[in-house]
PDB file of N, CA, C and O in Angstrom:
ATOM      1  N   UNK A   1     117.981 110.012 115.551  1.00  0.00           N
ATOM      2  CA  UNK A   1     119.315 109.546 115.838  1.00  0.00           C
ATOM      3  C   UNK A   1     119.792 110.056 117.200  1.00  0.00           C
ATOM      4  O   UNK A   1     120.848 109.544 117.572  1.00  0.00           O
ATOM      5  N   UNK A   2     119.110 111.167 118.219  1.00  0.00           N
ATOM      6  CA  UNK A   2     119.653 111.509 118.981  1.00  0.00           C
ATOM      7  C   UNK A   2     119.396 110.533 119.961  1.00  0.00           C
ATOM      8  O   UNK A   2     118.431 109.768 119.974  1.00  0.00           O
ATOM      9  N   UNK A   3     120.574 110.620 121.016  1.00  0.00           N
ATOM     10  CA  UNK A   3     120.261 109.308 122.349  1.00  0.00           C
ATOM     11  C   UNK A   3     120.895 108.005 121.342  1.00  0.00           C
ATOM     12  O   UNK A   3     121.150 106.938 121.901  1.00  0.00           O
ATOM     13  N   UNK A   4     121.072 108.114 120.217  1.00  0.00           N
ATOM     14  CA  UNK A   4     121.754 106.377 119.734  1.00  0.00           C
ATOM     15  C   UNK A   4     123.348 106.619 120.361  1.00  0.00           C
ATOM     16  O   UNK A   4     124.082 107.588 120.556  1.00  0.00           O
ATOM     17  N   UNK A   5     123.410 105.293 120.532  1.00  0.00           N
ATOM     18  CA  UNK A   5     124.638 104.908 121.423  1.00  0.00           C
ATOM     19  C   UNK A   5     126.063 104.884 120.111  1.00  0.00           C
ATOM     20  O   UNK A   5     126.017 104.345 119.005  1.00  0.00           O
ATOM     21  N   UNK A   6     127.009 105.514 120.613  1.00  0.00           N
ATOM     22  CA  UNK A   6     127.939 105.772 119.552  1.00  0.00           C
ATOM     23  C   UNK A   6     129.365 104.428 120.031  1.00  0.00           C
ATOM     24  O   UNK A   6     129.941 104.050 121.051  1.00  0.00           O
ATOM     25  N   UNK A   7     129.370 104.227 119.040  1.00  0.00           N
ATOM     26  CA  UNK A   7     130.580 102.172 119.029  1.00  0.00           C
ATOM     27  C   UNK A   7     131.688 102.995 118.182  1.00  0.00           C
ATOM     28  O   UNK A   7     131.487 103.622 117.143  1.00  0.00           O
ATOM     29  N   UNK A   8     133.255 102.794 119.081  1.00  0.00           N
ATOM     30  CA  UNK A   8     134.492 103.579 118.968  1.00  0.00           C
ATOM     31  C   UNK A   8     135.151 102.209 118.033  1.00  0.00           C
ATOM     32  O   UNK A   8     134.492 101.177 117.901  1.00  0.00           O
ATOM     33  N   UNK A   9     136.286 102.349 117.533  1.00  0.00           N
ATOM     34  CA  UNK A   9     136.985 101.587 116.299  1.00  0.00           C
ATOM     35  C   UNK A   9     137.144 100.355 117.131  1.00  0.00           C
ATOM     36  O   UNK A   9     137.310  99.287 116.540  1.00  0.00           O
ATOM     37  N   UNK A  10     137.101 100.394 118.858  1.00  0.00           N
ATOM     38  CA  UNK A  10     137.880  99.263 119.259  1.00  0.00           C
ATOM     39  C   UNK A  10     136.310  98.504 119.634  1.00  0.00           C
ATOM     40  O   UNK A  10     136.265  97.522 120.374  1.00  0.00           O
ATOM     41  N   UNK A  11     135.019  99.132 118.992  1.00  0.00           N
ATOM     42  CA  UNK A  11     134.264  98.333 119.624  1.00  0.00           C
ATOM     43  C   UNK A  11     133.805  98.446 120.681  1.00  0.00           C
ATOM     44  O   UNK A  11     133.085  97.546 121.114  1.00  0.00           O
ATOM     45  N   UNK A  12     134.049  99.491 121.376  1.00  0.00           N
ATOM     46  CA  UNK A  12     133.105  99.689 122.394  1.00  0.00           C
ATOM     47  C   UNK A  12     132.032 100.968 122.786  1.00  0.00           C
ATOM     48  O   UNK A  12     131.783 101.725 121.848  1.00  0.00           O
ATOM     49  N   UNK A  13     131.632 101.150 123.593  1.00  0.00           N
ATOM     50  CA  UNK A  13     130.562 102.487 123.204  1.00  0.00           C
ATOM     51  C   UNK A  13     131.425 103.180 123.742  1.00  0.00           C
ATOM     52  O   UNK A  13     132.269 102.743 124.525  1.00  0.00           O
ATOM     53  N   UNK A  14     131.301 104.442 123.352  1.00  0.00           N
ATOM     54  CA  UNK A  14     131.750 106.150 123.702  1.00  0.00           C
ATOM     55  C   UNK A  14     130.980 106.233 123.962  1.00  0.00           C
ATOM     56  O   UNK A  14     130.921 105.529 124.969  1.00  0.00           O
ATOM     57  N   UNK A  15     130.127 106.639 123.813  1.00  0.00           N
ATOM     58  CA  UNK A  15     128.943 107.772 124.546  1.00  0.00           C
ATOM     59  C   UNK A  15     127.813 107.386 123.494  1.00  0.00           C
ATOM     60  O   UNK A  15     127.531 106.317 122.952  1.00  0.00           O
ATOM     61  N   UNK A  16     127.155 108.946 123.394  1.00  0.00           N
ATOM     62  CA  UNK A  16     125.803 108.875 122.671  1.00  0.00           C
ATOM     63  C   UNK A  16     125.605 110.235 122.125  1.00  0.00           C
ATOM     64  O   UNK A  16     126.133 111.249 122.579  1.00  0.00           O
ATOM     65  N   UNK A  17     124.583 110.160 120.836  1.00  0.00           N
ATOM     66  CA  UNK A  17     124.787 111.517 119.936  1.00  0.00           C
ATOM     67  C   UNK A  17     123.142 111.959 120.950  1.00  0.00           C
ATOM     68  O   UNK A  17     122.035 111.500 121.232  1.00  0.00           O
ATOM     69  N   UNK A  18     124.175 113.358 121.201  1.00  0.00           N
ATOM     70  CA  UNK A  18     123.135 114.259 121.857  1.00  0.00           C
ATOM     71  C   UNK A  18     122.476 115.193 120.847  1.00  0.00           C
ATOM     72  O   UNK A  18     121.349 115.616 121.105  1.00  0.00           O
ATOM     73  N   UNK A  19     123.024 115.511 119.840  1.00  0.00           N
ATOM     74  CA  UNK A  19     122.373 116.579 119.040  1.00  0.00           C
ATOM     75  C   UNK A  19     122.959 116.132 117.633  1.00  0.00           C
ATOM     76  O   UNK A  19     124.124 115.739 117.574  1.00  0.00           O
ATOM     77  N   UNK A  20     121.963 116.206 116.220  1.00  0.00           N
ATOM     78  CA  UNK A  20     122.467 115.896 114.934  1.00  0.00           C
ATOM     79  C   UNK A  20     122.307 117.842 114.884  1.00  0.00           C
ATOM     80  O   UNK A  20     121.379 118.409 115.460  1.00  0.00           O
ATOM     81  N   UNK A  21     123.431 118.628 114.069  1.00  0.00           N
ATOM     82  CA  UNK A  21     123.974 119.521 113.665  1.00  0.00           C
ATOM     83  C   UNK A  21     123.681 119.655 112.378  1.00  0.00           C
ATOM     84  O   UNK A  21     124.347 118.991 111.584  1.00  0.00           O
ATOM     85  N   UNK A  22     122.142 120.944 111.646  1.00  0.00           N
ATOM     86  CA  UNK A  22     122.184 120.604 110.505  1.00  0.00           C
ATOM     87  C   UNK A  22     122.977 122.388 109.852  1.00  0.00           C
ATOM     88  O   UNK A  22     123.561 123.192 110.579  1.00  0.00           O
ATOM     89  N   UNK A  23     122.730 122.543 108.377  1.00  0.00           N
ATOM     90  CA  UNK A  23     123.186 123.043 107.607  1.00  0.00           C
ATOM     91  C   UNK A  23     122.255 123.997 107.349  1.00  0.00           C
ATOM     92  O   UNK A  23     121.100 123.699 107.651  1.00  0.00           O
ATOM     93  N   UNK A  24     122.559 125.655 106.608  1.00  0.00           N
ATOM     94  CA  UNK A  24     121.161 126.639 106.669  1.00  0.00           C
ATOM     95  C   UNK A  24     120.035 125.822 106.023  1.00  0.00           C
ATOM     96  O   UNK A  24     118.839 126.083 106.159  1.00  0.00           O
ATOM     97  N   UNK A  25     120.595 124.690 105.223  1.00  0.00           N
ATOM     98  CA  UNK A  25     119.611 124.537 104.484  1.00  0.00           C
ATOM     99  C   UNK A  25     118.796 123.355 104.865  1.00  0.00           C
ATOM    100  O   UNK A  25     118.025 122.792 104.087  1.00  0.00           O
ATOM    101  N   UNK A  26     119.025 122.964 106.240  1.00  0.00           N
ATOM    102  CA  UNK A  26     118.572 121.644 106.956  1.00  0.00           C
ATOM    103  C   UNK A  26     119.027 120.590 106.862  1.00  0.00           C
ATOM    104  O   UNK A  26     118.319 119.647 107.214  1.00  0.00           O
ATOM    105  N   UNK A  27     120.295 120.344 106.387  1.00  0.00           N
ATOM    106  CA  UNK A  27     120.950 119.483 106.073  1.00  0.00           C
ATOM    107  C   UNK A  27     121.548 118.615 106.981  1.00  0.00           C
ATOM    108  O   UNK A  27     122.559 119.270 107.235  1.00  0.00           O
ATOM    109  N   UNK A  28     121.644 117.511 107.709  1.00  0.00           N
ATOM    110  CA  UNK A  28     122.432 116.899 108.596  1.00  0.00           C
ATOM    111  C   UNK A  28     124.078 116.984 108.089  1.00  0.00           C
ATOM    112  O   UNK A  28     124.566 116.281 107.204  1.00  0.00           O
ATOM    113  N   UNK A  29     124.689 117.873 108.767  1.00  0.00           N
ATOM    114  CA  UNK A  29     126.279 117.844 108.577  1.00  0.00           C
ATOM    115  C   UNK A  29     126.878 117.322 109.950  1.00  0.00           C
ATOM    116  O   UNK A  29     127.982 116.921 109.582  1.00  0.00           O
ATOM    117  N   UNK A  30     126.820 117.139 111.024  1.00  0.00           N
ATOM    118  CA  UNK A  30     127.569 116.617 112.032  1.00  0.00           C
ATOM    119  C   UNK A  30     126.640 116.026 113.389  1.00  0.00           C
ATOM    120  O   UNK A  30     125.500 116.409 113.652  1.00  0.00           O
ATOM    121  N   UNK A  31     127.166 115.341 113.911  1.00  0.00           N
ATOM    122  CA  UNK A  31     126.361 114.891 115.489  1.00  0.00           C
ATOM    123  C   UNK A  31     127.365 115.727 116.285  1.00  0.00           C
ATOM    124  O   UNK A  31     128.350 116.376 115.934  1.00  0.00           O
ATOM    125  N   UNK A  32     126.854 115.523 117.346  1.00  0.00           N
ATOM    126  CA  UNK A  32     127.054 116.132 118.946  1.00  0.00           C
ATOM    127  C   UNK A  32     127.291 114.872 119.790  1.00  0.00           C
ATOM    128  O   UNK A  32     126.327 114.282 120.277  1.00  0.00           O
ATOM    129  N   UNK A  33     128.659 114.407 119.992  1.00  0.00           N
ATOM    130  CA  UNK A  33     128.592 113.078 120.717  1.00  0.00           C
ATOM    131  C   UNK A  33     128.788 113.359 122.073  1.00  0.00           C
ATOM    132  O   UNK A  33     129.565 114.305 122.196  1.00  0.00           O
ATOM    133  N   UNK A  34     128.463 112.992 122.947  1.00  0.00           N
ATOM    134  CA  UNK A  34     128.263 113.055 124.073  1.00  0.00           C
ATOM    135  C   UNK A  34     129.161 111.786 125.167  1.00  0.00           C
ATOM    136  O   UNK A  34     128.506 110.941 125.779  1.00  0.00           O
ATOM    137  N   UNK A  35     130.906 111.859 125.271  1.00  0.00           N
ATOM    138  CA  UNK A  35     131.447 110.814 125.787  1.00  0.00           C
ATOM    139  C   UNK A  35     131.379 110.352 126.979  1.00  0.00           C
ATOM    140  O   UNK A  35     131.577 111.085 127.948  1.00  0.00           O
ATOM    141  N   UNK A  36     131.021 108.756 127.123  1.00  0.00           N
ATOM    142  CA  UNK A  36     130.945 108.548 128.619  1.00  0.00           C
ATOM    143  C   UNK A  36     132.403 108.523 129.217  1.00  0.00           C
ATOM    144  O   UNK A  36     133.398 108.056 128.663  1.00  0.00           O
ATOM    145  N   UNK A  37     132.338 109.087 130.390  1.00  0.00           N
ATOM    146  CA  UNK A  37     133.867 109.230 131.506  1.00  0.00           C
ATOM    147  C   UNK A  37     133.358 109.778 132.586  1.00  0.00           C
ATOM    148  O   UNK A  37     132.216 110.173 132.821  1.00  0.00           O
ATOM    149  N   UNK A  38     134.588 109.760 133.399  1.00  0.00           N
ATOM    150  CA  UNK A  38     134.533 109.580 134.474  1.00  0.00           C
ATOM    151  C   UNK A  38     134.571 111.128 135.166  1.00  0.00           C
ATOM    152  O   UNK A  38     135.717 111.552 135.316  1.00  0.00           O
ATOM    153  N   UNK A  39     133.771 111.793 135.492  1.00  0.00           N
ATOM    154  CA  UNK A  39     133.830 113.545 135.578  1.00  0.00           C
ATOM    155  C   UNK A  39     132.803 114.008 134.759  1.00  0.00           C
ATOM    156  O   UNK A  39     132.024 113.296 134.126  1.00  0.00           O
ATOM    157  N   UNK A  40     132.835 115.607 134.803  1.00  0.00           N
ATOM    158  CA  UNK A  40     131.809 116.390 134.160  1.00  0.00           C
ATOM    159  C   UNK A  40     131.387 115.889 132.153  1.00  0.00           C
ATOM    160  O   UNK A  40     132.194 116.010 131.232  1.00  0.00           O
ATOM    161  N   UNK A  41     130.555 115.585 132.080  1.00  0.00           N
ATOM    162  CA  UNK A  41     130.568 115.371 130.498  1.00  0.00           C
ATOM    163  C   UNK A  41     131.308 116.609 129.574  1.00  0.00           C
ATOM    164  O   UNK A  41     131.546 117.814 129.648  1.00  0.00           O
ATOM    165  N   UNK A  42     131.443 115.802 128.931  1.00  0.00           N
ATOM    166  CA  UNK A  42     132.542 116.524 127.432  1.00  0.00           C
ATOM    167  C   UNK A  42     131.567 116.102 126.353  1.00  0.00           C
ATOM    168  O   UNK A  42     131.235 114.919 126.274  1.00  0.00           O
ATOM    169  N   UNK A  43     131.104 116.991 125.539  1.00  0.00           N
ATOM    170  CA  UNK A  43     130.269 116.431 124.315  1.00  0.00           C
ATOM    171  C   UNK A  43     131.589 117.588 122.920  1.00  0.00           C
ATOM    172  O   UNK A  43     132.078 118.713 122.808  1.00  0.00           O
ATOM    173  N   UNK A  44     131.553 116.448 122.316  1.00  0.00           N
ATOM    174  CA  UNK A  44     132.249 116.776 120.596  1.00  0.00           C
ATOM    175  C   UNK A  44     132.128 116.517 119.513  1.00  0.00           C
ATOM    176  O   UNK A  44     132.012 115.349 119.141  1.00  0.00           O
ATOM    177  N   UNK A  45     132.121 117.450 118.775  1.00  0.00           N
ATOM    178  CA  UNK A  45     131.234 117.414 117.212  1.00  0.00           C
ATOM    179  C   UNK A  45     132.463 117.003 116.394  1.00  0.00           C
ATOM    180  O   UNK A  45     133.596 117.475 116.299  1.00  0.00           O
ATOM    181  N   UNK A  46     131.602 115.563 115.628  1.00  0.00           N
ATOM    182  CA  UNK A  46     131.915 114.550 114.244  1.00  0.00           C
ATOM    183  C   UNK A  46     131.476 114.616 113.482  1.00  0.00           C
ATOM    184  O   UNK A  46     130.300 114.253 113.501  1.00  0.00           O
ATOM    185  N   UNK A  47     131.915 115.005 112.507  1.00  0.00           N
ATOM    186  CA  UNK A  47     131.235 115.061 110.993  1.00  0.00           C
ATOM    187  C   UNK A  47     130.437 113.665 110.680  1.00  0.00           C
ATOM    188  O   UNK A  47     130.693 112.564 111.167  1.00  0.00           O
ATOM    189  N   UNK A  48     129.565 113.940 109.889  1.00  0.00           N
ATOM    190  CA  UNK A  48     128.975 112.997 109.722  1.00  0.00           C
ATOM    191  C   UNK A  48     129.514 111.931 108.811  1.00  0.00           C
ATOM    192  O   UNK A  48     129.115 110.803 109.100  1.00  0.00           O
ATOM    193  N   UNK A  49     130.579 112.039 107.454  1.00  0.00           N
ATOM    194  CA  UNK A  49     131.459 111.781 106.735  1.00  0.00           C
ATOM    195  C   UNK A  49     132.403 110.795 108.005  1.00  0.00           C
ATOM    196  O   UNK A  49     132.979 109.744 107.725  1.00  0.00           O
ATOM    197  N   UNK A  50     132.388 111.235 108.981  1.00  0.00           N
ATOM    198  CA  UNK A  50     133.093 109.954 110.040  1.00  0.00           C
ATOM    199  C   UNK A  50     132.909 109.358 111.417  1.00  0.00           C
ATOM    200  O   UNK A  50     133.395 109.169 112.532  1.00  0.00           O
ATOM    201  N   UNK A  51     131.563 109.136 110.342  1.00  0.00           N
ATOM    202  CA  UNK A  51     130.548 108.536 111.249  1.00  0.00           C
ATOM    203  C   UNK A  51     129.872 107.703 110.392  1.00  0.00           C
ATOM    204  O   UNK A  51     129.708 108.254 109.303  1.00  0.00           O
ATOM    205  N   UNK A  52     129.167 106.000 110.477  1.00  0.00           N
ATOM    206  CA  UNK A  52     128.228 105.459 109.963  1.00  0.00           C
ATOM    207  C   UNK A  52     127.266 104.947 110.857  1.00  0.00           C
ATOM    208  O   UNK A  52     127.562 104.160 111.756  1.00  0.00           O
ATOM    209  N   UNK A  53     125.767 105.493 110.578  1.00  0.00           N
ATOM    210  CA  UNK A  53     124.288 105.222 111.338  1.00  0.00           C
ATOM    211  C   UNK A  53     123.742 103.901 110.590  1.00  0.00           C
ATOM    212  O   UNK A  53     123.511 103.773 109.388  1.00  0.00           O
ATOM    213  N   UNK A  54     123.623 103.109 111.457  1.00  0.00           N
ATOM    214  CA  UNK A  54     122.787 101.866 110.852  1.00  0.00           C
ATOM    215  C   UNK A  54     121.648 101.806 112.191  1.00  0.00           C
ATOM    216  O   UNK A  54     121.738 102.226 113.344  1.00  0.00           O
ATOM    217  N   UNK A  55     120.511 101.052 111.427  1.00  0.00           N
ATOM    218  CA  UNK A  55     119.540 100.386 112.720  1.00  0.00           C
ATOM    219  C   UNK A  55     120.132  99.455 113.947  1.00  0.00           C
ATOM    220  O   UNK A  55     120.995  98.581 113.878  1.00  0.00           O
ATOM    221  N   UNK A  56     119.443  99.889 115.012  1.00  0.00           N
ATOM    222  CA  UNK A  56     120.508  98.668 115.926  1.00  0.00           C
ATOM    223  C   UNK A  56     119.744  97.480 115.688  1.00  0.00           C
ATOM    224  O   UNK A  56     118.642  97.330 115.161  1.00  0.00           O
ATOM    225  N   UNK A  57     120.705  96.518 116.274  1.00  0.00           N
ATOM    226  CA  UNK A  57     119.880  95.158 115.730  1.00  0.00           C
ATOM    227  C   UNK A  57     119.161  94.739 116.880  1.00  0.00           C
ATOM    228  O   UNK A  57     119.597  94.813 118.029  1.00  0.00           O
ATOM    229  N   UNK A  58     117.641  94.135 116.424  1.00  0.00           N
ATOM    230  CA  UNK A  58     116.796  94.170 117.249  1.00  0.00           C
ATOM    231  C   UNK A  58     116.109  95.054 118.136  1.00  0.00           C
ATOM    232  O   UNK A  58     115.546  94.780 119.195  1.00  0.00           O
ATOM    233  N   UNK A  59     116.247  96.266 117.496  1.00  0.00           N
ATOM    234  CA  UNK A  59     115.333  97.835 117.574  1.00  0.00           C
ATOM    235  C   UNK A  59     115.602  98.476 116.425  1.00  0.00           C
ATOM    236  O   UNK A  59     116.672  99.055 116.238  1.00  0.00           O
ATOM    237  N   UNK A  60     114.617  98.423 115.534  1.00  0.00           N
ATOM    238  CA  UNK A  60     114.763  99.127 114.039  1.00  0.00           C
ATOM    239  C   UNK A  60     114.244 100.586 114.152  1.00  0.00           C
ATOM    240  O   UNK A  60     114.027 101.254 113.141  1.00  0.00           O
ATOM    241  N   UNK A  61     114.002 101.185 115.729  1.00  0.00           N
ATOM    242  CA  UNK A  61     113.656 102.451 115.757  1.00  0.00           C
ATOM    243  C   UNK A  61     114.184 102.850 116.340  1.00  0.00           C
ATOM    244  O   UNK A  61     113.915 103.993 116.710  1.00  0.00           O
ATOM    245  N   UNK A  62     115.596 101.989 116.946  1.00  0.00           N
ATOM    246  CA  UNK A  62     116.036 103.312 117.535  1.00  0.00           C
ATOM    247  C   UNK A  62     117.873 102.371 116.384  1.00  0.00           C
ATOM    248  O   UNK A  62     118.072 101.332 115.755  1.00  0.00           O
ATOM    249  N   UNK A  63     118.540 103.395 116.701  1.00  0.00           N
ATOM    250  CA  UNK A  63     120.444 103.801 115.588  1.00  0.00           C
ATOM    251  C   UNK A  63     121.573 103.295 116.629  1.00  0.00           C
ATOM    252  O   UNK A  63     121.534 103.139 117.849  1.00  0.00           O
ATOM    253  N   UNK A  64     122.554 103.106 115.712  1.00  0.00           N
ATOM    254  CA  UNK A  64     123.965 102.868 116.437  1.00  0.00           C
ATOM    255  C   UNK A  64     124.584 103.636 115.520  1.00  0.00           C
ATOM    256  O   UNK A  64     123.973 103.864 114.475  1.00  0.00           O
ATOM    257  N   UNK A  65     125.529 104.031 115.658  1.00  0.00           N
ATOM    258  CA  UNK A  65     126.291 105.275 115.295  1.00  0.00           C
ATOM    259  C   UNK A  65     127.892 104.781 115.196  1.00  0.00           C
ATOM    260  O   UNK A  65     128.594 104.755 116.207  1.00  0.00           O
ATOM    261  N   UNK A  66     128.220 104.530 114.342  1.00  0.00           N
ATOM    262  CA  UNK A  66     130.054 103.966 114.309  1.00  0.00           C
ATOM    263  C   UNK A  66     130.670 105.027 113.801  1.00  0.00           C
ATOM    264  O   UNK A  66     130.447 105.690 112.788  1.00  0.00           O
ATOM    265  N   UNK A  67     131.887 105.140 115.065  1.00  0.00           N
ATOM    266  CA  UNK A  67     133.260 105.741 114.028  1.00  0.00           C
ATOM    267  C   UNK A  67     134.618 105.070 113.933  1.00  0.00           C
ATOM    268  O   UNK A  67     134.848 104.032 114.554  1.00  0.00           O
ATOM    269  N   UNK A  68     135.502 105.651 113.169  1.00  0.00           N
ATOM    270  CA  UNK A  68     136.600 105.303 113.317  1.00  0.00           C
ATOM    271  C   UNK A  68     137.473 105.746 113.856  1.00  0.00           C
ATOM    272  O   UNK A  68     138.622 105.425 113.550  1.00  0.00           O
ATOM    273  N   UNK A  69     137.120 106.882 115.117  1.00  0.00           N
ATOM    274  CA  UNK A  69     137.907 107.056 116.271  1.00  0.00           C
ATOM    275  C   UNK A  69     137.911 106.222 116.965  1.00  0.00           C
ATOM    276  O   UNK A  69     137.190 105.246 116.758  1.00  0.00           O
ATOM    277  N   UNK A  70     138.801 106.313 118.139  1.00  0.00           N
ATOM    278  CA  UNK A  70     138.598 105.734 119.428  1.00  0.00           C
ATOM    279  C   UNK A  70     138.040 106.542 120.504  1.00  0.00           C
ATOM    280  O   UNK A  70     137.534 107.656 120.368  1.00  0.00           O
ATOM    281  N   UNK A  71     138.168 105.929 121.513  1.00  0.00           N
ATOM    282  CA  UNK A  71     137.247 106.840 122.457  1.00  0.00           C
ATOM    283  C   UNK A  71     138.386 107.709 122.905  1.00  0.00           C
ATOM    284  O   UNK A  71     137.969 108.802 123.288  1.00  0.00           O
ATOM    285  N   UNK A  72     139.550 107.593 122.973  1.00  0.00           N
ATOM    286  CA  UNK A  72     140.363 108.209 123.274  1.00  0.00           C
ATOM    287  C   UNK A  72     140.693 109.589 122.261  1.00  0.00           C
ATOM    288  O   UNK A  72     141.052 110.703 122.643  1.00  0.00           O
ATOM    289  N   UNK A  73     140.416 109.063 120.667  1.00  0.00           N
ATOM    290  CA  UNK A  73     140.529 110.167 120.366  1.00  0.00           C
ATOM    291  C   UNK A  73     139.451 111.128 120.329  1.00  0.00           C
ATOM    292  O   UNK A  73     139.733 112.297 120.066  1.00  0.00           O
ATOM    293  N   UNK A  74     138.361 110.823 120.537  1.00  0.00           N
ATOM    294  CA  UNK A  74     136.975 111.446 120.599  1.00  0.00           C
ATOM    295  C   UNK A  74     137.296 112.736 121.743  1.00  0.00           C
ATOM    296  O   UNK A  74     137.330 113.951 121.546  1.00  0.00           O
ATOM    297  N   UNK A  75     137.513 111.945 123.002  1.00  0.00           N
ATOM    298  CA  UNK A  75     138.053 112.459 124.382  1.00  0.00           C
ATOM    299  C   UNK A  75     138.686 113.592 123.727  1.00  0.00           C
ATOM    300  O   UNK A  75     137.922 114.556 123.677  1.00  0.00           O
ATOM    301  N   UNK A  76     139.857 113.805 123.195  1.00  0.00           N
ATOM    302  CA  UNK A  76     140.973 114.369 122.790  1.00  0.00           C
ATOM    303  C   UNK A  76     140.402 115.598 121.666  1.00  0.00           C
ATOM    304  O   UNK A  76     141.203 116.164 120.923  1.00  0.00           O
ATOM    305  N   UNK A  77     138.883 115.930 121.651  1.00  0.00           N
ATOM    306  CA  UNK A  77     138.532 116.722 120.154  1.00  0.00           C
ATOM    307  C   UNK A  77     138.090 117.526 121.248  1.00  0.00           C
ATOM    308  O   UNK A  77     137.726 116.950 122.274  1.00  0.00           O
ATOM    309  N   UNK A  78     138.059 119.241 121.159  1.00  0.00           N
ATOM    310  CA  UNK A  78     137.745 119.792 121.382  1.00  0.00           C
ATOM    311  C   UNK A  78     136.108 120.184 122.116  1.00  0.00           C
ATOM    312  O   UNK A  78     135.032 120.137 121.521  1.00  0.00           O
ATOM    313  N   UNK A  79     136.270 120.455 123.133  1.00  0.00           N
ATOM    314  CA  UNK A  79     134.751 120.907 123.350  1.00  0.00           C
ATOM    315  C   UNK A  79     133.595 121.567 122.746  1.00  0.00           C
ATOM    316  O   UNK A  79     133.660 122.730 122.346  1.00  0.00           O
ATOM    317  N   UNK A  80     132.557 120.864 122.673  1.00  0.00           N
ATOM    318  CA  UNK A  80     131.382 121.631 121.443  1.00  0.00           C
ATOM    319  C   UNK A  80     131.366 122.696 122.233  1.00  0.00           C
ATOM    320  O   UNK A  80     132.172 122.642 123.162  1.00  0.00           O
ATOM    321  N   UNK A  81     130.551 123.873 122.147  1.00  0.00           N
ATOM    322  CA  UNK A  81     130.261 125.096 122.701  1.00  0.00           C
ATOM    323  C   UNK A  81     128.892 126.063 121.953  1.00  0.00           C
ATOM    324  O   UNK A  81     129.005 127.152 121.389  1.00  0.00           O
ATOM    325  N   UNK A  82     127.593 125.239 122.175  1.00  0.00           N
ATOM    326  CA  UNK A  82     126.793 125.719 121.271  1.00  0.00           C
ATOM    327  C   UNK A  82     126.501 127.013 120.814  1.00  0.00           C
ATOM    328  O   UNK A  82     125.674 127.179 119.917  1.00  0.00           O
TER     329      UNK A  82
END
């Protein structure tokens, strides 16, 4: 899933999940989205709960990644800080 292109509520891409975030127990609990803009990148962690991964269409190996933010509110979440 990392590098799949992430599609904001209005339909357009934000960015792209740079890192899936798992759990002690290996669990996928969040991505690392990575927003496109205009300046230094900002990457911010989404639970996975609000987020849905499907195949993209017409590449079944590589993901698209939907939320129900906008890119604006994505923008607006705090900086990851690994």
């Amino acid at each position: 899933m990392e590098d799949a292109d992430v599609i904001d509520s209005a339909n357009r891409k934000a960015g792209e999940v740079e890192h899936v975030l798992l759990d002690a127990a290996g669990k996928p609990t969040a991505v690392v989205i990575e927003i496109d803009r205009v300046g230094p990148d900002k990457k911010v962690v989404v639970a996975l709960a609000d987020v849905s991964v499907a195949p993209e269409p017409g590449d079944p190996n590589d993901y698209l990644v939907r939320t129900k933010l906008t890119k604006d509110q994505l923008a607006n979440l705090p900086d990851w800080k690994p």
